[in-house]
N, C-alpha and C positions, 0 to 999 in steps of 0.2 A: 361323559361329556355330551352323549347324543341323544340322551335322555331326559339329559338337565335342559339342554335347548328344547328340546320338545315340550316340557312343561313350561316352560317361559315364554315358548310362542303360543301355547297353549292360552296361558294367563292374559296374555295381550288383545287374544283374539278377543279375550272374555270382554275382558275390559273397555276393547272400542265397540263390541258390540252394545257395551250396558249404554255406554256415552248413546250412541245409538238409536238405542230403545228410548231412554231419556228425552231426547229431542225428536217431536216426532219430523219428519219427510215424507210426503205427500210423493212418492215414487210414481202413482197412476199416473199424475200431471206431469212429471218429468221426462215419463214415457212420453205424452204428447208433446211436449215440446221437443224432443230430440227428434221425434221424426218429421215435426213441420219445420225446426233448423236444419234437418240434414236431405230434409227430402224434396224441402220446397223453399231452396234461403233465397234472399233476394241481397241477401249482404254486398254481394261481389259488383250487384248491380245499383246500389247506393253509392259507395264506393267508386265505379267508374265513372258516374255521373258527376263526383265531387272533385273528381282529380280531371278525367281527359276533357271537361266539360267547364265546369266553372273556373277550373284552376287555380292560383294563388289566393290566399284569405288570408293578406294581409293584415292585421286591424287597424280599421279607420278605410282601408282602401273600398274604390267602390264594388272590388270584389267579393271583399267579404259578405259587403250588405247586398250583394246579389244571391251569395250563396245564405243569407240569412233569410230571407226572403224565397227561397227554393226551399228551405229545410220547416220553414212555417206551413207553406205550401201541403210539400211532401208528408208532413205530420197528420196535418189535418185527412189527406187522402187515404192516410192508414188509421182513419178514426179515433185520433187523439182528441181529446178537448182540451179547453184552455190554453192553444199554441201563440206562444206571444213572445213579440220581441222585444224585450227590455233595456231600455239607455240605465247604463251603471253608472255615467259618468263623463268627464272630459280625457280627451284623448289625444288630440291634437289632427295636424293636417291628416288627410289621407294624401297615401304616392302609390305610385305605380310604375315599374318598367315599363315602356312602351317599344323601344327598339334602344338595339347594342349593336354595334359593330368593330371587330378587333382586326387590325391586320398589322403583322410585322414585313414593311418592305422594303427594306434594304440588314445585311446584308444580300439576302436572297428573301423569297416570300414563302411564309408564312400566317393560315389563318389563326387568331390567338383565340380560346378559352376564355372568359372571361365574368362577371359577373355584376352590375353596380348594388355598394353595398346600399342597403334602401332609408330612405331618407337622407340621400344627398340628391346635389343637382345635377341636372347633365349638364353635358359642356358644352360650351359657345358656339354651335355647332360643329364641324369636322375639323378635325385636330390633324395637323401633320408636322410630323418633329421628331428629333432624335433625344432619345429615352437621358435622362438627367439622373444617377446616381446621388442619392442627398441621403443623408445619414447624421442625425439630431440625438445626440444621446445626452446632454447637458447642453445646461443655461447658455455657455460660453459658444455652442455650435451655431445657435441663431444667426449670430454676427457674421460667421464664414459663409451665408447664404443671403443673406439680406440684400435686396437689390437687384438680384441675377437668376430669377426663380416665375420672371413675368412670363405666361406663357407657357412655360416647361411641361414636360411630361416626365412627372418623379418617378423614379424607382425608391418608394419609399421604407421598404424593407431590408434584409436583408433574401440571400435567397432560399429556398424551403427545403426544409430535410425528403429527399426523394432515396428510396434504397429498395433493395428486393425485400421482399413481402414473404417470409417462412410461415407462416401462422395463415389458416382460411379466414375470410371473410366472414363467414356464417357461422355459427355454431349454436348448437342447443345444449340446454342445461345439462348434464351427465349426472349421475348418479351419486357420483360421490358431491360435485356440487350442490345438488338439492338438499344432501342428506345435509349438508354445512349450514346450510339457508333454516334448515330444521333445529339445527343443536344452537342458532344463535341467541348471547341474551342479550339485549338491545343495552348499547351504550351509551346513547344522546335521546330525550323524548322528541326533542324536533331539532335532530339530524339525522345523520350517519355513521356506520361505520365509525362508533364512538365521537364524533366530532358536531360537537354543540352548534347550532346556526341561529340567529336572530336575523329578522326582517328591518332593515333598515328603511324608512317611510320616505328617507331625502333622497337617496340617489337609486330606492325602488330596485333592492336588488337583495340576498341574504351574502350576510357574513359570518366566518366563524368566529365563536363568541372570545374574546379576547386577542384578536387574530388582526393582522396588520392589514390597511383598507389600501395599499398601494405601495410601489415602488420609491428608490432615488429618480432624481432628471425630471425631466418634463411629462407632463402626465401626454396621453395621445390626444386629448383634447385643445391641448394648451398647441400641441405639434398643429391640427392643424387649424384651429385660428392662426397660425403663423401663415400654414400656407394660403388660405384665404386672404391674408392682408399683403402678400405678394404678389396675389392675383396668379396661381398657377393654373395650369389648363386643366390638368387630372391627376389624379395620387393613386398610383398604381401599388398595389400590394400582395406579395405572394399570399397565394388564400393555402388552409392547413389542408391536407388531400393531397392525394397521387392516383395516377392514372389515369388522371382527365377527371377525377372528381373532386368539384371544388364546394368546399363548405364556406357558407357567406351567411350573412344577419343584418345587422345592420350596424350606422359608423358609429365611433366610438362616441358615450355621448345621449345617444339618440332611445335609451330608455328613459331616461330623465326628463328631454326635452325634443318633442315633437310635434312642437310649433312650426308654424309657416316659417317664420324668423329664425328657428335654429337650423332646417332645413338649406335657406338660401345661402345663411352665414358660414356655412359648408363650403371646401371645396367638392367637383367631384371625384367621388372615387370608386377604383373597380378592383375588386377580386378577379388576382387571375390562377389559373390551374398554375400550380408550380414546378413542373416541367417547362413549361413556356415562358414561364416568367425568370426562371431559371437559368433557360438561353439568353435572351436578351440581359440580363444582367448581367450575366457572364462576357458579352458582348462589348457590351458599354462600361465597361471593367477594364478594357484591354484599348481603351480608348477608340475603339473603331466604332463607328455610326451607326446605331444601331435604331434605325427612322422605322416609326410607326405612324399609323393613319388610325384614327380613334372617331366613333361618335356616340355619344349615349343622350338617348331623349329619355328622360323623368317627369311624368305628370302630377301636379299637384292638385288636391281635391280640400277646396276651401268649404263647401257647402256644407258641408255635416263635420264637427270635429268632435262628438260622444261615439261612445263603443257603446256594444249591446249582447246581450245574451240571450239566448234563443230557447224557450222551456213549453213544455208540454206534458200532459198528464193522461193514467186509466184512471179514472175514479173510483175510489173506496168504497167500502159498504158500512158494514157497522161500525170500521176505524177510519172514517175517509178524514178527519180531520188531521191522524197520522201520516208522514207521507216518507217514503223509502224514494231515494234517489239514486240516475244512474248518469254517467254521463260519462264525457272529454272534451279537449279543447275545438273550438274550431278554425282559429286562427291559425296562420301558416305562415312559412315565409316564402320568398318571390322568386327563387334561384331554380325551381320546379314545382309540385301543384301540392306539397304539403301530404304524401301519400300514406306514408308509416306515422307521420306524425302532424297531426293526426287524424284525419281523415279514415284510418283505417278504426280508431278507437269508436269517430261519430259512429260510422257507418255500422259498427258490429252494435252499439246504442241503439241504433236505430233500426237493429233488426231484430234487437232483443224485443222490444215495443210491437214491434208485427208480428212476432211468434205469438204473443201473448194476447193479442188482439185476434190472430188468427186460431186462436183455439180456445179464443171466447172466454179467456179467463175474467174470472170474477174477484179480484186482491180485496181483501178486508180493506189495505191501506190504500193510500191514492198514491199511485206510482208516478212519478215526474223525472221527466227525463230531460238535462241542461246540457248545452250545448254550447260552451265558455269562451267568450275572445279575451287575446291580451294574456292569455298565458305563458307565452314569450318574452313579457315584459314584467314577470314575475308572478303567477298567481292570480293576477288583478282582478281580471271577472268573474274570477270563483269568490275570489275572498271579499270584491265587495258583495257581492250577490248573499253570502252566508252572513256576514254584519250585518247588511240589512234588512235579509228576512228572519234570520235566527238569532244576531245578536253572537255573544261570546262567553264563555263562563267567569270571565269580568265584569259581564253588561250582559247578563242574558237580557234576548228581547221575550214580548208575550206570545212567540212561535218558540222558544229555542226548545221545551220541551216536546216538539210535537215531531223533530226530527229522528226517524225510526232508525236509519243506517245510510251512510252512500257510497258508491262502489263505482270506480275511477277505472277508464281504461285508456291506457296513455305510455305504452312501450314498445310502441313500433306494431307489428303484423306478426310475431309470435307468438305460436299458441298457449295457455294460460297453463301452466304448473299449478296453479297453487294463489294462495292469498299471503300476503303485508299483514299484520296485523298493528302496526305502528304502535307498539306499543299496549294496545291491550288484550292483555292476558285474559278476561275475563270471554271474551268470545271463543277460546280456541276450542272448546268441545264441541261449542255449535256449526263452526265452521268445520270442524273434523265430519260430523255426522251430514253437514249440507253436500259436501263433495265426495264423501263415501262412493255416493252414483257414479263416479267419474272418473272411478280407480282405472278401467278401460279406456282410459283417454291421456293419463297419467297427468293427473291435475289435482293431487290429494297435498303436496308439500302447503305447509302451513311457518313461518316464520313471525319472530314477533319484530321483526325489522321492520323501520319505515321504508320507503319509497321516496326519495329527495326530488324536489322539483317538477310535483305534480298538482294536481288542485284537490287530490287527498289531502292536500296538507292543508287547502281553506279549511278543511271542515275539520280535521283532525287536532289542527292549534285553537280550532275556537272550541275544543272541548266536546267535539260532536263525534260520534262514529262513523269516523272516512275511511273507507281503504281503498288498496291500490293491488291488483294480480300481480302475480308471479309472472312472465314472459318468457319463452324463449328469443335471447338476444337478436339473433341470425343476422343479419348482415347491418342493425340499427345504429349501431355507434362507428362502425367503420366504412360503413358506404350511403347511407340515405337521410341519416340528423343532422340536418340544415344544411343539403348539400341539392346539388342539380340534379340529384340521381335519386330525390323521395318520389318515384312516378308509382304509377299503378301496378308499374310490371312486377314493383318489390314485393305484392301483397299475396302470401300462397292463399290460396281460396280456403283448401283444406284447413289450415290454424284460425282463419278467419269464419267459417264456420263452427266450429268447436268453440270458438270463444263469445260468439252471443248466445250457441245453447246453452254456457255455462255461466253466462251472464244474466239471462232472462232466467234460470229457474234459481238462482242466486236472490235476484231480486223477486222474484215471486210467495221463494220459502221466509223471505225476512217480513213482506206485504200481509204474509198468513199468520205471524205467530202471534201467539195470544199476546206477549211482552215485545217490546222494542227493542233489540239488542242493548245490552250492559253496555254502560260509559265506563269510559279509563278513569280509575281514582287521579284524582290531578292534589 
């Protein structure tokens, strides 16, 4: 047996070495960029500017078009050409939190957690009043509140699953995980985890493909036009999170329509941490008064209602017409400054561009680097942005052939395993042979699974080669995606360097090769 394995590891080794040899990698240049990534990042420092500095990037808000506006800037100072900011399209208002204030004061005082979901209004200014338990689950409930809701302060949920916590927070891929990610065969071309999704165009959101689009009772929408035409003060609701972290978005609704008018036709409403919200309805349960003092101020920004995308380029040589793309989102949402998601994605983008500028590389192709809003709202600025410059394998436009590969980073602030291959099979040699360098960093897993709910997928559904890394998870789905808690502090520098040097010579070795990465047979 321990002979046989030694011939079989033997054959293997033969094998990825031929793959290998087969595709060449330019190793001297990887050398240089590893040690101006690891010697001289400025990642951390992109990064802090984007979070403790400009903060929330909202889309449409005048935040974002601050930090769009910063990131043109900052492009051009790391001698990009071509840095421009692009309107994709209609967007609706911009809002902004501007102040929150929660207090529960009576039975005793307490400060409350809190958060407004965005794209409501604040309330009429300072609110004081005892919490109103209201519970709407059918048509027939309307009536039992009708009339006696002017004013109130709803507890519009019920109260939130809070329990101890046996499982860490953080964790990174494990061995046997990767090797699972390795042996997958992809179930759905555009899903997951075997389950088919279509983009639906009206309500701007993916469903699964023969899969039910809602519930019995009244949809939450329908809930609160009701509380709006009662005229209630605020619509409290437990937000999902414990231990003080509260995940918020926006109100129900409010991807679809983001007009001034859908906005006002809102009640407002606030996510609260659900411990606290917990008490108090546990309070007002038991009939006893459970008086809070509420104000939340919401600005509205009517002057500009398009979104825009933010792009920049190194210029090509003998393939500049070819162009390899790299990017993430740069919209956020308002509950904290957008730090794992994705801020940390721009930011490693955008250091991949200064390695490469700073070691004077020369790409055959013209490297362009997008920088996405409205990816919250489903894709939007990626997928218009690729219809419009590339077209679709429906509708190719007179670029769609000129797209060489693009490479998506967008899963938080963990460092990169490995490559998505969404599907196609035909790169996996090349990408074996691109990351070979990186076995030291343990970033060689390769799967052919998509990546759901990235802006891989603009490029990937129109028939174009998008991918999306590998990540380790660490604390992105359980403490900082779309919660109060996406700050700076969540970002280790360490995985945060590693993942532009693995991203700048990702995009470097695709900018060199004679051919343009293989398209998936569709």
């Amino acid at each position: 047996m321990m002979k046989a394995f030694g011939v079989t590891a033997v054959m293997a080794l033969a094998a990825a070495t031929m793959v290998q040899a087969q595709e060449p990698v330019d190793r001297a240049t990887i050398a240089r960029i590893r040690e101006e990534g690891f010697q001289r990042s400025q990642v951390m420092t992109f990064a802090e500017y984007m979070t403790d500095v400009l903060g929330p990037r909202l889309t449409g808000s005048p935040g974002l078009r601050k930090a769009e506006q910063w990131a043109r800037t900052t492009m051009e100072g790391l001698g990009l050409v071509n840095a421009t900011i692009e309107p994709w399209g209609e967007h609706g208002v911009g809002w902004t939190n501007v102040y929150t204030s929660l207090h529960l004061i009576e039975p005793t005082y307490q400060p409350v957690i809190g958060y407004p979901l965005a794209f409501t209004p604040g309330t009429a200014g300072k609110l004081t009043g005892e919490a109103k338990i209201v519970s709407i689950a059918s048509e027939a409930d309307f009536a039992k509140y009708r009339g006696k809701l002017a004013g109130a302060i709803v507890l519009a949920t019920p109260p939130g699953p809070v329990g101890p916590r046996f499982a860490a927070d953080a964790e990174r891929f494990s061995a046997d995980q990767l090797r699972a990610l390795e042996h997958a065969t992809i179930g759905a071309p555009t899903g997951i985890d075997g389950v088919e999704y279509r983009w639906d165009p009206v309500i701007k959101t993916y469903l699964p493909v023969g899969g039910a689009s809602g519930g019995s009772g009244p949809s939450a929408v329908d809930i609160l036009k009701f509380f709006k035409s009662e005229n209630v003060g605020v619509v409290l609701q437990a937000a999902p999170g414990q231990d003080g972290t509260v995940f918020v978005d926006g109100r129900p609704g409010s991807r679809q329509d983001r007009s001034y008018r859908g906005v006002i036709t809102s009640p407002p409403m606030v996510a609260v941490a659900a411990e606290h919200y917990n008490r108090i309805y546990r309070v007002a349960a038991q009939g006893i008064p459970a008086r809070l003092e509420i104000e939340v101020r919401n600005a509205l920004d009517t002057s500009v209602t398009t979104a825009d995308n933010v792009t920049a380029e190194i210029a090509g040589s003998d393939l500049k017409d070819q162009i390899v793309m790299l990017g993430g989102h740069f919209d956020s949402w308002h509950a904290a400054t957008g730090a794992t998601d994705d801020a940390a994605g721009v930011a490693v983008a955008l250091e991949a561009m200064r390695i490469l500028k700073a070691i004077g590389a020369k790409p055959r192709r013209t490297i362009r680097v997008g920088l996405w809003s409205f990816e919250e709202g489903g894709v939007v600025g990626s997928r218009t942005y690729v219809l419009r410059h590339f077209g679709s394998a429906a509708k190719p436009g007179p670029d769609y052939g000129k797209l060489a590969a693009y490479f998506n980073v967008d899963n938080g602030a963990g460092r990169i395993r490995g490559i998505h291959l969404h599907g196609n099979e035909r790169v996996r040699s090349i990408f074996e042979a691109w990351l070979a360098p990186f076995a030291d960093l343990e970033a060689t897993t390769i799967t052919i699974n998509n990546e759901f709910g990235v802006d891989a997928l603009a490029f990937d559904q129109a028939g174009l080669p998008g991918f999306q890394f590998i990540q380790d998870p660490l604390d992105y789905e359980t403490r900082t995606h779309h919660s109060n808690m996406d700050v700076f502090d969540r970002l280790p520098a360490d995985d945060m360097r590693r993942n532009a040097v693995i991203l700048a010579s990702m995009v470097y070795l695709a900018a060199m090769r004679d051919e343009p990465l293989p398209r998936e047979g569709r």
